[in-house]
N, C-alpha and C positions, 0 to 999 in steps of 0.2 A: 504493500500500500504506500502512494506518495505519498510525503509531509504535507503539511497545511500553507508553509513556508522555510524558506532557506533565514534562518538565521544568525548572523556576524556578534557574537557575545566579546565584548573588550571589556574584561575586569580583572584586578588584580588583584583581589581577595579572593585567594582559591576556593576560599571552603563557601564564601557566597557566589560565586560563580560555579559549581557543582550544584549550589540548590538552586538556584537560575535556570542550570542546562536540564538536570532533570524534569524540574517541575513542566518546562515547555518540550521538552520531547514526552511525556506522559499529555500533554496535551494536540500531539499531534505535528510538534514542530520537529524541524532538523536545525539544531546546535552546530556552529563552529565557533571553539573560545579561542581567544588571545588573551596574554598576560599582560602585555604593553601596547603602546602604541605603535609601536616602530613599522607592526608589517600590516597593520591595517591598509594603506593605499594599497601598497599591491596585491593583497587578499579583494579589496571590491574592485578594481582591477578587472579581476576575475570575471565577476559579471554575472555569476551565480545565488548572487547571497539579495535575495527581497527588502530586508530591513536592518540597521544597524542600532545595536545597544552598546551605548557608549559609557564608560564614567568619567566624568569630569577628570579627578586627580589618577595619575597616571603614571608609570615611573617612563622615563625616554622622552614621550612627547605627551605632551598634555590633551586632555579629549577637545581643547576649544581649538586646537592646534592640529588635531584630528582632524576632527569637523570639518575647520576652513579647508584641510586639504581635501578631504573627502566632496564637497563642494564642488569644487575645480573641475573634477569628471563625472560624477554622478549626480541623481536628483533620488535618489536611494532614501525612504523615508530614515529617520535618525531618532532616537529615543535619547537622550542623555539622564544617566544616575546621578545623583548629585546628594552629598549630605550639607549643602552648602547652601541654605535657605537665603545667605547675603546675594548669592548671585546668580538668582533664580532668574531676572531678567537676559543674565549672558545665554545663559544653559534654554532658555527656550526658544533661539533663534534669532533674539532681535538685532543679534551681530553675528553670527557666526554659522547660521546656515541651520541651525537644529529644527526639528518639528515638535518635540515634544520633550517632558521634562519629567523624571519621577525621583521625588525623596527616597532617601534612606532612612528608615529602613524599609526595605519592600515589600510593598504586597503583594500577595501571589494574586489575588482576582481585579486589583488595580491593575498590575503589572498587565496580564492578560488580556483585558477591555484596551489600554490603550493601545498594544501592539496591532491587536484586530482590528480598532481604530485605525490606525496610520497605514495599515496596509489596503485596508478597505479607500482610503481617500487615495492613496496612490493606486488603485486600480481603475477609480474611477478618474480621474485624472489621465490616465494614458488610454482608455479606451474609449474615451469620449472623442465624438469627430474634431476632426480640426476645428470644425467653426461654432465649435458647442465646448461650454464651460457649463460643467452641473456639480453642484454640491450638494449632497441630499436633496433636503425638496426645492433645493434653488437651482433655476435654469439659465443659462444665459447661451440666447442663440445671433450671436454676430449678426451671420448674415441677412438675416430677417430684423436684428435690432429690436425682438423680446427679450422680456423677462418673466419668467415666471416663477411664483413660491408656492409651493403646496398646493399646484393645481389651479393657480389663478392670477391671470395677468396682472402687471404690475405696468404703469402706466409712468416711463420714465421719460424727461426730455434729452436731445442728443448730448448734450455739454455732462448731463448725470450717467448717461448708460456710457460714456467714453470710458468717465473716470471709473463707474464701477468694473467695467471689463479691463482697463491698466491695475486696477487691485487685484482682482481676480485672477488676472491671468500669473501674478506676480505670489499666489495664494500662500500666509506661510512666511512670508518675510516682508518687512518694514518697507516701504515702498518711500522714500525722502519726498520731501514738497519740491528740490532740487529737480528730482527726476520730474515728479508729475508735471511741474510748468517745462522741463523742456518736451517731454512726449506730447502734450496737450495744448501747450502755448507756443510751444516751440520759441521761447524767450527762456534766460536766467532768474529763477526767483532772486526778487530784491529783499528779502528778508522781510519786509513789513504785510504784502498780502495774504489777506486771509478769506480768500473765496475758496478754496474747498475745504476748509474747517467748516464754512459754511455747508458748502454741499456734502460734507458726512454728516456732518445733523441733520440733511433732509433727507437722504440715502437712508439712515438707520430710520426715521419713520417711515419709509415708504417701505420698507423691508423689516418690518414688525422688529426692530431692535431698540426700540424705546424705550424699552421695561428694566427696570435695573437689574433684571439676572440674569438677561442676555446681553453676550458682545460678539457681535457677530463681524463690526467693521470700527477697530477701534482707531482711536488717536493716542498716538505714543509720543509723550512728547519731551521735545525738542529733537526726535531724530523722525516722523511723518506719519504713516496710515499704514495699517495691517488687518487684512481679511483675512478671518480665522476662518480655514477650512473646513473642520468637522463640526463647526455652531450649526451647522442649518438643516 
């Protein structure tokens, strides 16, 4: 019987990296561990491995040092360990490429929902047509320039549906206000505008994220806009 997924385990606490490996191969998974960071590029490389579990602290190369390299060539979802609650903001992508973040110490049915998570958003992700972005019940079809949530058009104007498909398409990392006025304005942001802080406040109402216990398209700030890919 195949695995569920191939996956790249980097930990260097052997005895929780054996309860790691087992717990997800009794779940269906195939395990490959490293102790360090050193041969991780050239292991995904490979081109075999669906998902990457990183730890943060690492002896050789550090997992954010990972990450960035792991970056460079793949779009490989990325889980980072971390017992380092200080810098929870590095470890879950907004600089360094990661998708997801889990405390020490781990859960085993935590641990499990977000792999299934990330692997699930990257499958949908790469089998989606070129001209189609869908995130659960969020649809977004380019070339027609809909939108649809849970089955029911969403009525955007073109300057709103741009900028939501420059986040979307970007799903998963900080998109700078830098970037967006050049794709969008095709000008340098000069520091002081603030029209699409404007339009993600209009965006997250028209796309049911007004409620304080969803964030579905957030504002991070002083570094720009991040659409969270498994919110929807």
């Amino acid at each position: 019987m195949s695995s569920y997924a191939e996956i790249l385990l980097v930990e260097d606490d052997i005895a929780l990296a054996q309860w790691v490996k087992d717990f997800l191969e009794t779940e269906g998974f195939s395990v490959t561990h490293l102790a360090d960071g050193l041969g991780v590029v050239a292991t995904i490389s490979g081109g075999k491995h669906d998902l990457l579990l990183l730890d943060l602290m690492l002896p050789g190369l550090n997992g954010i040092e990972v990450c960035k390299q792991v970056r460079e060539l793949s779009q490989i979802p990325i889980i980072m360990l971390t017992a380092r609650v200080d810098e929870i903001d590095e470890v879950i992508g907004l600089e360094v490429g990661a998708n997801d973040y889990i405390t020490k110490p781990v859960k085993p049915r935590v641990l499990l929902a977000r792999i299934k998570s990330a692997l699930r958003i990257g499958s949908m992700l790469s089998h989606s047509d070129s001209s189609d972005l869908v995130f659960g019940g969020l649809e977004i079809h380019k070339a027609s320039k809909r939108v649809i949530l849970n089955g029911k058009n969403v009525a955007l104007t073109t300057g709103l549906f741009d900028f939501l498909c420059l986040l979307a398409e970007n799903a998963g990392e900080v998109v700078s206000r830098e970037k967006v006025f050049q794709e969008l304005k095709s000008r340098e942001y000069d520091g002081l505008d603030r029209r699409f802080d404007v339009m993600i406040s209009n965006l997250r109402k028209l796309l049911d994220d007004d409620i304080e216990d969803k964030e579905r398209i957030k504002t991070v700030w002083g570094k720009g806009y991040l659409f969270v890919p498994d919110a929807w």
